[in-house]
CHARMM-style PDB file with segment names, atoms N, HN, CA, C and O in Angstrom:
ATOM      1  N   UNK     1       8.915  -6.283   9.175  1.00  0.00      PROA
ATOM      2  CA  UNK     1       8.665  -4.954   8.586  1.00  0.00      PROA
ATOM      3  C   UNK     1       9.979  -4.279   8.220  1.00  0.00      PROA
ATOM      4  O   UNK     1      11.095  -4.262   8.740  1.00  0.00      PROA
ATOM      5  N   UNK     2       9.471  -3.761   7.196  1.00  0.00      PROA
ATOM      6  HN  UNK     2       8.565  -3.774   6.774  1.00  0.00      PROA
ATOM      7  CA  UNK     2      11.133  -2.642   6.847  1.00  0.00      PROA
ATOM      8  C   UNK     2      11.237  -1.330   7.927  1.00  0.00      PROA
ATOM      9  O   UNK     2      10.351  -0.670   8.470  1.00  0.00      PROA
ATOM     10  N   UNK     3      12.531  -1.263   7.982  1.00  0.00      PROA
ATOM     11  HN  UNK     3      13.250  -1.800   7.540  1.00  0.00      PROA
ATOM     12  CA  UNK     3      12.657  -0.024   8.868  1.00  0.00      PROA
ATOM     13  C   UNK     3      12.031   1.262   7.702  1.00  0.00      PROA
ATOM     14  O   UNK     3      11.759   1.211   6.502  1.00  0.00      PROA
ATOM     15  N   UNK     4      11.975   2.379   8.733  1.00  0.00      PROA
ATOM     16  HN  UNK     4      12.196   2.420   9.707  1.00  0.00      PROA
ATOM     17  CA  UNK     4      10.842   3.551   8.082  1.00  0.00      PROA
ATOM     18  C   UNK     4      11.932   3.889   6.841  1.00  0.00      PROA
ATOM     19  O   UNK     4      11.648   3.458   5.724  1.00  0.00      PROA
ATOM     20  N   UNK     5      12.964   4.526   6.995  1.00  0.00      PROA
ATOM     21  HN  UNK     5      13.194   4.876   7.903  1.00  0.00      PROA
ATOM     22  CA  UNK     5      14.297   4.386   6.011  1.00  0.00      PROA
ATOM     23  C   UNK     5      14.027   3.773   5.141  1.00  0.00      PROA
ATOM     24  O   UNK     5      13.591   4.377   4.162  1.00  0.00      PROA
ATOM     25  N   UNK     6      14.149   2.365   5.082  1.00  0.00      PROA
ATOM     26  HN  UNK     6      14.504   1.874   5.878  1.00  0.00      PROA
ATOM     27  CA  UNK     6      14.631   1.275   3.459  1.00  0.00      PROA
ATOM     28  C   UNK     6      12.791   1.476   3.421  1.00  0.00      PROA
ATOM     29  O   UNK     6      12.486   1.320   2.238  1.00  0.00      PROA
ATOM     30  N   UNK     7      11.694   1.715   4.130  1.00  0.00      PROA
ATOM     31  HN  UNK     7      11.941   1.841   5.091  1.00  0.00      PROA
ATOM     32  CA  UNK     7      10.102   1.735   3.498  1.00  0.00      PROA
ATOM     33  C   UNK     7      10.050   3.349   2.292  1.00  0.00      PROA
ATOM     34  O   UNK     7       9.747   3.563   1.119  1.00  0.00      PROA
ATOM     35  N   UNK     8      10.599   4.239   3.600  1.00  0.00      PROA
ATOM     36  HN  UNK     8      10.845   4.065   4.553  1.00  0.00      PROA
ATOM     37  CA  UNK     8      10.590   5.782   2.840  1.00  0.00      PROA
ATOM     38  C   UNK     8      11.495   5.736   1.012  1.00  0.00      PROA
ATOM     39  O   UNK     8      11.045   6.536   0.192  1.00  0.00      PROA
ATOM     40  N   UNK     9      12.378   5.041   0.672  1.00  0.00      PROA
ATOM     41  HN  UNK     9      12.743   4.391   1.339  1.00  0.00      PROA
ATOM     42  CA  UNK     9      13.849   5.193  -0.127  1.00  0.00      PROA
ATOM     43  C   UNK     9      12.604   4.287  -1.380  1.00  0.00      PROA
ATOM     44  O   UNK     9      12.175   4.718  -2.450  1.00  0.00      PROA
ATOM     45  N   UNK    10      12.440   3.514  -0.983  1.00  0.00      PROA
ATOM     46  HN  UNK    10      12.789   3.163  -0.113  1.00  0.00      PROA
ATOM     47  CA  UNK    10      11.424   2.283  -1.994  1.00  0.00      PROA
ATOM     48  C   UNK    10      10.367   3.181  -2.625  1.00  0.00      PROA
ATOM     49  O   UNK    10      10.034   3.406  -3.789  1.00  0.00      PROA
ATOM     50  N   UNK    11       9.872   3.707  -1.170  1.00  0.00      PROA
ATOM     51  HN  UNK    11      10.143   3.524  -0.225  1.00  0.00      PROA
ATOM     52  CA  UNK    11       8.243   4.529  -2.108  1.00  0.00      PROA
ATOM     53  C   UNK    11       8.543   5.845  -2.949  1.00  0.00      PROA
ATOM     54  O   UNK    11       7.697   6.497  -3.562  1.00  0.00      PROA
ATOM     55  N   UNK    12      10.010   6.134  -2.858  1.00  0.00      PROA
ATOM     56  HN  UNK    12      10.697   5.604  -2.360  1.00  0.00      PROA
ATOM     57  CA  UNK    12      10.985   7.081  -3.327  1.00  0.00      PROA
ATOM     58  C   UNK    12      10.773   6.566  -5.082  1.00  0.00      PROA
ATOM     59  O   UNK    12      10.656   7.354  -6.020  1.00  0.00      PROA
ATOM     60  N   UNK    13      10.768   5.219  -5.171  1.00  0.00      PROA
ATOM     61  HN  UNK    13      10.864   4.579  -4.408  1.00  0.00      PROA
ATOM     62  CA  UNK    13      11.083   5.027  -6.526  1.00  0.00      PROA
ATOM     63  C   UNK    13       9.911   4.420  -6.907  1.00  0.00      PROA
ATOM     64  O   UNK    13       9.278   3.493  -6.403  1.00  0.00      PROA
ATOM     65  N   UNK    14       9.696   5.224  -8.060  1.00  0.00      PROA
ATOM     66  HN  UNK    14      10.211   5.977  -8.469  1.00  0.00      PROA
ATOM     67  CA  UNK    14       7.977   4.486  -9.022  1.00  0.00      PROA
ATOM     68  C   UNK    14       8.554   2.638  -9.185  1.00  0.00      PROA
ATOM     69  O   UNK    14       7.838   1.923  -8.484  1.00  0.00      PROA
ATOM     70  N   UNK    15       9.333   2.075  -9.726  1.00  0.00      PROA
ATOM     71  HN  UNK    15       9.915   2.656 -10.295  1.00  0.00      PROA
ATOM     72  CA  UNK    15       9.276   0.937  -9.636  1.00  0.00      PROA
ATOM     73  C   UNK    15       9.080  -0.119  -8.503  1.00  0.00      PROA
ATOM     74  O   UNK    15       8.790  -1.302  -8.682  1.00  0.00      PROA
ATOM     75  N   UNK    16       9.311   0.580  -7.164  1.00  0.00      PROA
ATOM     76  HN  UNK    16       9.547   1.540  -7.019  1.00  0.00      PROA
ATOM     77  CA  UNK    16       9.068  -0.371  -6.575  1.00  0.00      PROA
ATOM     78  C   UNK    16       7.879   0.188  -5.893  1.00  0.00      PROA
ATOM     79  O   UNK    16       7.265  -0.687  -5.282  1.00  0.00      PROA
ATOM     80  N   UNK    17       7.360   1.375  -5.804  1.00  0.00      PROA
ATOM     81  HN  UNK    17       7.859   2.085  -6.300  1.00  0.00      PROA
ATOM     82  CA  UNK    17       5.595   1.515  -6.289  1.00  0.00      PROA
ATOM     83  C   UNK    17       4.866   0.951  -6.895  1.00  0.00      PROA
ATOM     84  O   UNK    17       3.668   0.926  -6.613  1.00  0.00      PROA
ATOM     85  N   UNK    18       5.466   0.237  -8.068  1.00  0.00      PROA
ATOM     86  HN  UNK    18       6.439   0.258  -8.298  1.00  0.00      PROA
ATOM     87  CA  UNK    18       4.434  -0.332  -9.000  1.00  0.00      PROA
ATOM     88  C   UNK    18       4.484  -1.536  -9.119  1.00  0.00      PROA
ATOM     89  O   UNK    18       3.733  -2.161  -9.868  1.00  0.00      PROA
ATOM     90  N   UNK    19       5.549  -2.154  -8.262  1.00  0.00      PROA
ATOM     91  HN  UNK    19       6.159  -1.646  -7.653  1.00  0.00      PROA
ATOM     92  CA  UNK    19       5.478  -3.383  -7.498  1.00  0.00      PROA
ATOM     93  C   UNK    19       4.362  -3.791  -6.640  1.00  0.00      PROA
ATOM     94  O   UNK    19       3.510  -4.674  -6.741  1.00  0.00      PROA
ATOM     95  N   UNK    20       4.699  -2.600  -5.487  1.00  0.00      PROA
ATOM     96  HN  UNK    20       5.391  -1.882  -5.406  1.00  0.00      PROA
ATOM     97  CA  UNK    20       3.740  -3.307  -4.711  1.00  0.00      PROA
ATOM     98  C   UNK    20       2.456  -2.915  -5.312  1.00  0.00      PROA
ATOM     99  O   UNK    20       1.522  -3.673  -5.050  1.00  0.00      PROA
ATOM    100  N   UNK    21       2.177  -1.811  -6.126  1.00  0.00      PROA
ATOM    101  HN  UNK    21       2.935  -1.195  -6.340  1.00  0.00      PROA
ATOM    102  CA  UNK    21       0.854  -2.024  -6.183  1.00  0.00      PROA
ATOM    103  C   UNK    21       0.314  -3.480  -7.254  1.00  0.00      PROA
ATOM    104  O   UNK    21      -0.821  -3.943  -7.148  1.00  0.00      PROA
ATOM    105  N   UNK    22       1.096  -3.901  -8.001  1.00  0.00      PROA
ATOM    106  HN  UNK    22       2.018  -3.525  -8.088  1.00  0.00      PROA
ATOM    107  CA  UNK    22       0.870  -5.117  -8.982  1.00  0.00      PROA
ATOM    108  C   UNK    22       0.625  -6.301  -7.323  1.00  0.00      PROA
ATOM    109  O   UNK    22      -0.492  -6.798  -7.177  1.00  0.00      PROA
ATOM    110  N   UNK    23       1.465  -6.535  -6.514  1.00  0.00      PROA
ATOM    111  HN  UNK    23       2.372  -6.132  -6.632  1.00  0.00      PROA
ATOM    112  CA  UNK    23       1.281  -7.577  -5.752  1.00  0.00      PROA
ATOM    113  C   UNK    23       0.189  -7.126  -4.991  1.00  0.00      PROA
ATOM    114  O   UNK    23      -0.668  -7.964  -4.711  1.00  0.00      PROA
ATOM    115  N   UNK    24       0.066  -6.131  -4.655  1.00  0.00      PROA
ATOM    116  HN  UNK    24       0.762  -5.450  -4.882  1.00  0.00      PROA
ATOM    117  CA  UNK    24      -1.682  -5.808  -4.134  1.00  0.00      PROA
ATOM    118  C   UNK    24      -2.838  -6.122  -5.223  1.00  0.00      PROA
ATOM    119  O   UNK    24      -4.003  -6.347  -4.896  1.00  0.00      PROA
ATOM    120  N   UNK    25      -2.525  -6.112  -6.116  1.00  0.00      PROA
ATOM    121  HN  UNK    25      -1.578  -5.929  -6.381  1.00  0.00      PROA
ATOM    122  CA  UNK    25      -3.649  -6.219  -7.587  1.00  0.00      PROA
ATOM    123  C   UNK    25      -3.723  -7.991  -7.417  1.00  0.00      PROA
ATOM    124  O   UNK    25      -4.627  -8.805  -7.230  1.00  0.00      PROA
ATOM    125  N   UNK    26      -2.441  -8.045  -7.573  1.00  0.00      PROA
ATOM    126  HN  UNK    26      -1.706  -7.384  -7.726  1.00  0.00      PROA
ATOM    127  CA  UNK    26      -3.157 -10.288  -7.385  1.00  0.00      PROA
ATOM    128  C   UNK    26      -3.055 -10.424  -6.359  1.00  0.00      PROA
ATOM    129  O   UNK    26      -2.803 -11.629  -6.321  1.00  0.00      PROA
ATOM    130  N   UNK    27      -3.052 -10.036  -5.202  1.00  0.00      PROA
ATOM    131  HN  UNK    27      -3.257  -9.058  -5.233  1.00  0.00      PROA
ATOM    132  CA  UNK    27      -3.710 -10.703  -3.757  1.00  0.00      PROA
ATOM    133  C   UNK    27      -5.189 -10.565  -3.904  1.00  0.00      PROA
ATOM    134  O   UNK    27      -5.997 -11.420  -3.545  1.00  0.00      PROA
ATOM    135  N   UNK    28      -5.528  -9.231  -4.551  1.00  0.00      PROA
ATOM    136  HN  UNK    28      -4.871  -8.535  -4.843  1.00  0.00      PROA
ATOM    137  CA  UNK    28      -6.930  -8.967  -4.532  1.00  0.00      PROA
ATOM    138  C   UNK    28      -7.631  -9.535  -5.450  1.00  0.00      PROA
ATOM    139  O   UNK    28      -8.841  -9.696  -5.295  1.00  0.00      PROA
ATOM    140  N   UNK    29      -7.046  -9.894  -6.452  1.00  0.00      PROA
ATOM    141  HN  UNK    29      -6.062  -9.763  -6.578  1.00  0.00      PROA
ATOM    142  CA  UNK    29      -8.288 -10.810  -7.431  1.00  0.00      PROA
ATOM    143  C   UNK    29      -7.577 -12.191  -7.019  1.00  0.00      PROA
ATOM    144  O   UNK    29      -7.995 -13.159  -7.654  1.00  0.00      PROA
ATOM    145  N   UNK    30      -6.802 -12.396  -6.283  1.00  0.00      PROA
ATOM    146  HN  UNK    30      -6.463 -11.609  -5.767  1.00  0.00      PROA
ATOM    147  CA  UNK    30      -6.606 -14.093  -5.518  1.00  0.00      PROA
ATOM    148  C   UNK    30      -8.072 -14.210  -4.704  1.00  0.00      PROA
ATOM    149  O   UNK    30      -9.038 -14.908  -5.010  1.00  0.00      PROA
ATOM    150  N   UNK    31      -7.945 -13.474  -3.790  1.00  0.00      PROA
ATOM    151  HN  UNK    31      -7.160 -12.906  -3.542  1.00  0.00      PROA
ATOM    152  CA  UNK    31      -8.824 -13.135  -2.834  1.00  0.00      PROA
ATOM    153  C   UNK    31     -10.646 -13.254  -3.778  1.00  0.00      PROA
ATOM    154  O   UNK    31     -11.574 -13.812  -3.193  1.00  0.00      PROA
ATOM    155  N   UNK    32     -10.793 -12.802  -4.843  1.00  0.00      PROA
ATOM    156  HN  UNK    32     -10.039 -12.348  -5.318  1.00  0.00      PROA
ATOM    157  CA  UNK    32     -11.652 -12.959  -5.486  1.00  0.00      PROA
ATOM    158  C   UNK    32     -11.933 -14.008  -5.958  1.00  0.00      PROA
ATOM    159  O   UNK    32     -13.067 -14.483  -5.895  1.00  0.00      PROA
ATOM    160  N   UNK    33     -11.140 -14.455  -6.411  1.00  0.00      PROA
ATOM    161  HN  UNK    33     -10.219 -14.068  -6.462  1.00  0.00      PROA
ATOM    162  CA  UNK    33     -11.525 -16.211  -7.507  1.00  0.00      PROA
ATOM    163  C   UNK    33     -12.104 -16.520  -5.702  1.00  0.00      PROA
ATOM    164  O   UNK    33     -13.230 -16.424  -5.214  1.00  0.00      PROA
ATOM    165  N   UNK    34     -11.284 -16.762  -5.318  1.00  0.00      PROA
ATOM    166  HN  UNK    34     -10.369 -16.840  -5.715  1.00  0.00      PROA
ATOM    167  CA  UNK    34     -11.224 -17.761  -4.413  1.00  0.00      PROA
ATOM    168  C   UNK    34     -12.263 -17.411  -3.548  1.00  0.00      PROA
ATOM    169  O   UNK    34     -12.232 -18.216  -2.617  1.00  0.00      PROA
ATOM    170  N   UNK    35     -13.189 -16.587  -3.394  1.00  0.00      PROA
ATOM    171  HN  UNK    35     -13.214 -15.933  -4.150  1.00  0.00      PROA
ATOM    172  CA  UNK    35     -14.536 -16.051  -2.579  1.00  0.00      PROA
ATOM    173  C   UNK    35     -15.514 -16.920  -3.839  1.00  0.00      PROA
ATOM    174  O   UNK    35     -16.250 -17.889  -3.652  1.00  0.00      PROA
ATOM    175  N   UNK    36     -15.214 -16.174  -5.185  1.00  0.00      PROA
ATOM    176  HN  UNK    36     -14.616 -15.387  -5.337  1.00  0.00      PROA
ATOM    177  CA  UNK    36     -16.373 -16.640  -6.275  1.00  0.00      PROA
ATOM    178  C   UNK    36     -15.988 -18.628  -6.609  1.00  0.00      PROA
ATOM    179  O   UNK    36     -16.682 -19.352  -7.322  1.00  0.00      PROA
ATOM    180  N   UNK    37     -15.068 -18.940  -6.051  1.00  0.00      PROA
ATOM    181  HN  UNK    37     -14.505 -18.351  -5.472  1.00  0.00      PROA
ATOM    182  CA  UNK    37     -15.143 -20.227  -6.201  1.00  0.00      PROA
ATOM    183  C   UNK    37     -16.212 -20.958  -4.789  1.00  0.00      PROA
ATOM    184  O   UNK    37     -16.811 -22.019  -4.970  1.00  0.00      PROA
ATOM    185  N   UNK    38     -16.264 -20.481  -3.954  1.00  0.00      PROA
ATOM    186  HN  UNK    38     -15.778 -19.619  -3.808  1.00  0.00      PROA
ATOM    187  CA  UNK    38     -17.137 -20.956  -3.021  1.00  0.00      PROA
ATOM    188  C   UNK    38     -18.547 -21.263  -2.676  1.00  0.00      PROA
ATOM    189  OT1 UNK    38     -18.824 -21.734  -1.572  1.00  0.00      PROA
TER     190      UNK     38
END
């Protein structure tokens, strides 16, 4: 885990906001194929 510091400074900046929310977006339709492939 990141210390609260380098977590707080990140969510400070829209780009690396819109990072993680893009890597939350394909875990979650990973997570999808891969339920609807079953």
């Amino acid at each position: 885990m990141l210390s609260k510091k380098v977590s707080n400074f990140l969510s400070n900046h829209s780009f690396f906001r819109n990072f993680d929310t893009l890597i939350g977006i394909n875990s979650i339709s990973k997570d999808y194929k891969n339920n609807f492939q079953k």
